[in-house]
C-alpha angles and dihedrals in degrees: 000000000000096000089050089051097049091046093046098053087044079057095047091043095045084051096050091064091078104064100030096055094051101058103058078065084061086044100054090044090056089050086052108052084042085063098056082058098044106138095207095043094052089051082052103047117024095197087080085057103100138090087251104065099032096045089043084054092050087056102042094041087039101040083052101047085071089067086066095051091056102039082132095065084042104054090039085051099043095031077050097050095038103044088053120112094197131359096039096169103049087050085062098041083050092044086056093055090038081053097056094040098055093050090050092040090052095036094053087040087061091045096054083043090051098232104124109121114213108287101229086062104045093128115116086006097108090241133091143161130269132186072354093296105113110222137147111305112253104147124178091001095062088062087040092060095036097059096048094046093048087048088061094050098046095046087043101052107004090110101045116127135188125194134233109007110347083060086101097062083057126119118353093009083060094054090044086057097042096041086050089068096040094044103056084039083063091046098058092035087062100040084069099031111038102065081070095047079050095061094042094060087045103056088042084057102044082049091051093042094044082048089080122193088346091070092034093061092040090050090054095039092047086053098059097035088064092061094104093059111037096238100106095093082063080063096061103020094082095046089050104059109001128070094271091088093051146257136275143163110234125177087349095307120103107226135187126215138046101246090044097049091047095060091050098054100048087050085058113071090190092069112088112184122035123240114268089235088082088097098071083071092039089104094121096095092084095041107045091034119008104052093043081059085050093056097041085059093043086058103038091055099041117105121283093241092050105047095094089060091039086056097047098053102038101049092066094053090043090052084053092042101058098026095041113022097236114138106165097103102052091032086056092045088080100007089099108027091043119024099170085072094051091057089041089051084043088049097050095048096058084041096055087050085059095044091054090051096052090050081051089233122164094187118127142188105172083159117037140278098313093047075055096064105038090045091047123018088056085063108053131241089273097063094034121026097210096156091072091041088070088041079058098048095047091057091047085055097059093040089055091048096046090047101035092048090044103052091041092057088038093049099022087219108181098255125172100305095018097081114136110235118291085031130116135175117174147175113220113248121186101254096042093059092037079056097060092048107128082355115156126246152189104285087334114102113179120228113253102262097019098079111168093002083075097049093046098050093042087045071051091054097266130297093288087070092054123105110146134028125181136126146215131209088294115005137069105219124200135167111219138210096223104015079203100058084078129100111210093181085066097045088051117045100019096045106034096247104160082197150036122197116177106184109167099299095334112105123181122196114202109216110159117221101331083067091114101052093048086051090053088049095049095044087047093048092052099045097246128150103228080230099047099072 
């Protein structure tokens, strides 16, 4: 039970990829088409001061706003796609239908019960409209349950096939008829259910958010120290864009979520101080600053002979990290050799959060140094604060390179450069994985025209071993016939992997950026359809 529990949530976390990178696209968008209105900025700069700009940035901030009013379509298409195992197009083609039918098939059973409320005073009811069809809201949830069930359906039934002429009513029309039933079941189910649900989230919420700076640094330790299994993204994801991470009327909307609300503050120029849940996005400290500390004491304490090999490496993690917010590859560098610097870089990263709450500073940077200026600067120093968000950072720095460097020297833990002899622990870097392309090793001969994809599957235990193939932002993640069948030497230090993880049958391959270039190889090398996982 365990083991299907485990495998189940790496599956949920893995799909919910799909949606939630997508929409700090749609953020960043939104910021910048805030920017080409800017009041201040136009003052500042006349050039912004023409129809041209300023009505390009009311269209691009505008025409994106409406991703966030529909964040429930988005997570059942993109949980349905992703939680398929084939056919992932056609789940997500069904999800779409099983979408539009729930929200008619609620929506016409309150009618029939009498409890729609008038439709020009839906705030604080409990009820709200979606795609224009007032129902119960559900938000974010309502996609959430969608997609899953959808996926259930789809993996259940999507193969079925009849003969003569029933033949036509096979595969993903099956699913179709099978999913109409269960879905405005679900719809009058929840009309009942989910008020109390409702109050449930509400009242977990109101306890997190009454918690103070003690739930706020939880909250970012927990999201770092669940780096090993992928399912940190299961810690912030509700506080981003459910009502976890609080409500607030903006423009006129109430909206839930802090990702959500804050999009939709910086695309309103009327609002003049951001929402205090802001903090619940505010995760960039430990990747823009910490972590570059971390690396300066890595290097500074690596062997002499060894600090040309420490630099090369680093430099490159440290350039994703700040720019792009992607910290894997350093945090796996010592996550493993050296686990007490994993908790302390946990435990900073909560306490910076704090920090930032105490300072009363609504600055972020999720993603990196360039989501940082378009989500700030734009803003002002009033709303944000983001001056004092660097101040903060560079404190952080300095904290992360005194403790890190102290407790390497005090514990002599094997750190980038301080490898024994016959050791190696290494970051990828792009030349060096573009150098071990069709590169030779020991028992393992790469097939002309596969290059790297070989070395990876036999590192797997051959193709044989392989099930399943996807990916996420950073790792390639497989399930695996026989775990010990991999060689994790060889993945490491043939292929350019900065991290193992072996969970049941679950392995995950940490590769950084280029993930989704070394997922295309190994699906081409073993003759697999991307889809057809």
């Amino acid at each position: 039970m365990k083991t299907k529990l485990m495998d189940g949530m790496q599956r949920f976390s893995k799909a919910m990829f799909i949606p939630v990178l997508i929409l700090p696209i749609a953020g960043i968008l939104i910021a910048l088409g805030n920017l080409f209105t800017n009041a201040k900025l136009i003052e500042t700069v006349p050039f912004f001061d023409n129809p041209i700009t300023t009505g390009f940035g009311m269209i691009l901030s505008g025409s994106l706003v409406s991703i966030l009013n529909n964040l429930g379509l988005i997570f059942c298409v993109g949980l349905a796609v992703g939680l398929a195992k084939k056919k992932k197009s056609e789940a997500g083609f069904t999800s779409l239908l099983g979408y539009l039918v729930f929200i008619n098939a609620m929506n016409k059973f309150m009618e029939l019960k009498g409890i729609l409320v008038e439709a020009d005073s839906l705030q604080g009811t409990g009820q709200s409209l979606v795609m224009g069809v007032q129902v119960l809201d559900m938000g974010v949830f309502l996609g959430i349950i969608l997609g899953i069930v959808t996926a259930f359906v789809h993996n259940k039934f999507a193969d079925k096939e009849f003969n003569n002429a029933f033949q036509i009513y096979g595969g993903s029309r099956f699913v179709f008829i099978v999913l109409i039933p269960v879905v405005v079941l679900l719809a009058i189910a929840f009309t009942y259910i989910w008020p109390f649900f409702q109050n449930g989230i509400n009242s977990l919420g109101t306890l997190i958010n009454q918690s103070g700076n003690f739930g706020i640094f939880l909250y970012g330790t927990l999201e770092r120290l669940l780096i090993p299994t992928g399912l940190h993204h299961l810690v912030y994801t509700p506080f981003l864009y459910t009502s976890l991470g609080g409500i607030q009327e903006v423009g006129g909307q109430l909206l839930e979520g802090a990702r959500n609300i804050y999009y939709a503050e910086i695309a309103d120029p009327s609002v003049s101080v951001l929402s205090p849940s802001v903090i619940w996005d505010a995760r960039g400290i430990s990747k823009m600053f910490g972590l570059i500390g971390a690396c300066l004491a890595m290097y500074q304490t690596a062997s002499p002979e060894n600090k040309g090999k420490a630099k090369a490496i680093l430099i490159p993690a440290v350039v994703t990290s700040f720019i792009a917010g992607v910290t894997e590859p350093i945090e796996f560098s010592f996550m493993f050799i050296a686990p007490l610097l994993f908790v302390i870089h946990a435990v900073f990263s909560g306490l910076s959060m704090v920090v930032l709450n105490l300072l009363n500073v609504r600055a972020i940077g999720p993603n990196g140094f360039i989501d940082f200026l378009l989500y700030n600067l734009p803003l002002g120093i009033e709303k944000t604060g983001w001056p004092m968000y660097i101040l903060v950072g560079l404190l952080f720095f300095v904290l992360y390179y005194v403790t890190f460097r102290f407790l390497i020297l005090k514990f002599n833990f094997k750190t980038i450069g301080r490898e024994e002899a016959g050791q190696e622990t290494k970051l990828y870097s792009k030349k060096e994985y573009n150098e071990v392309k069709g590169k030779k090793t020991a028992g393992v001969q790469p097939q002309e025209g596969t290059g790297m994809a070989s070395i990876i599957v036999n590192a797997l235990g051959g193709a044989g071993n392989i099930n399943t193939v996807t990916n996420c932002y950073t790792r390639l993640r497989l399930t695996l016939n026989e775990p010990g069948m991999v060689d994790e030497a060889i993945l490491k230090n043939e292929t350019g992997a900065s991290g193992v993880i072996i969970k049941d049958q679950n392995v995950q391959v940490v590769y950084g950026l280029q993930v989704n270039s070394v997922r295309k190889s190994v699906d081409q090398y073993l003759g697999r359809e991307e889809d057809d996982e």
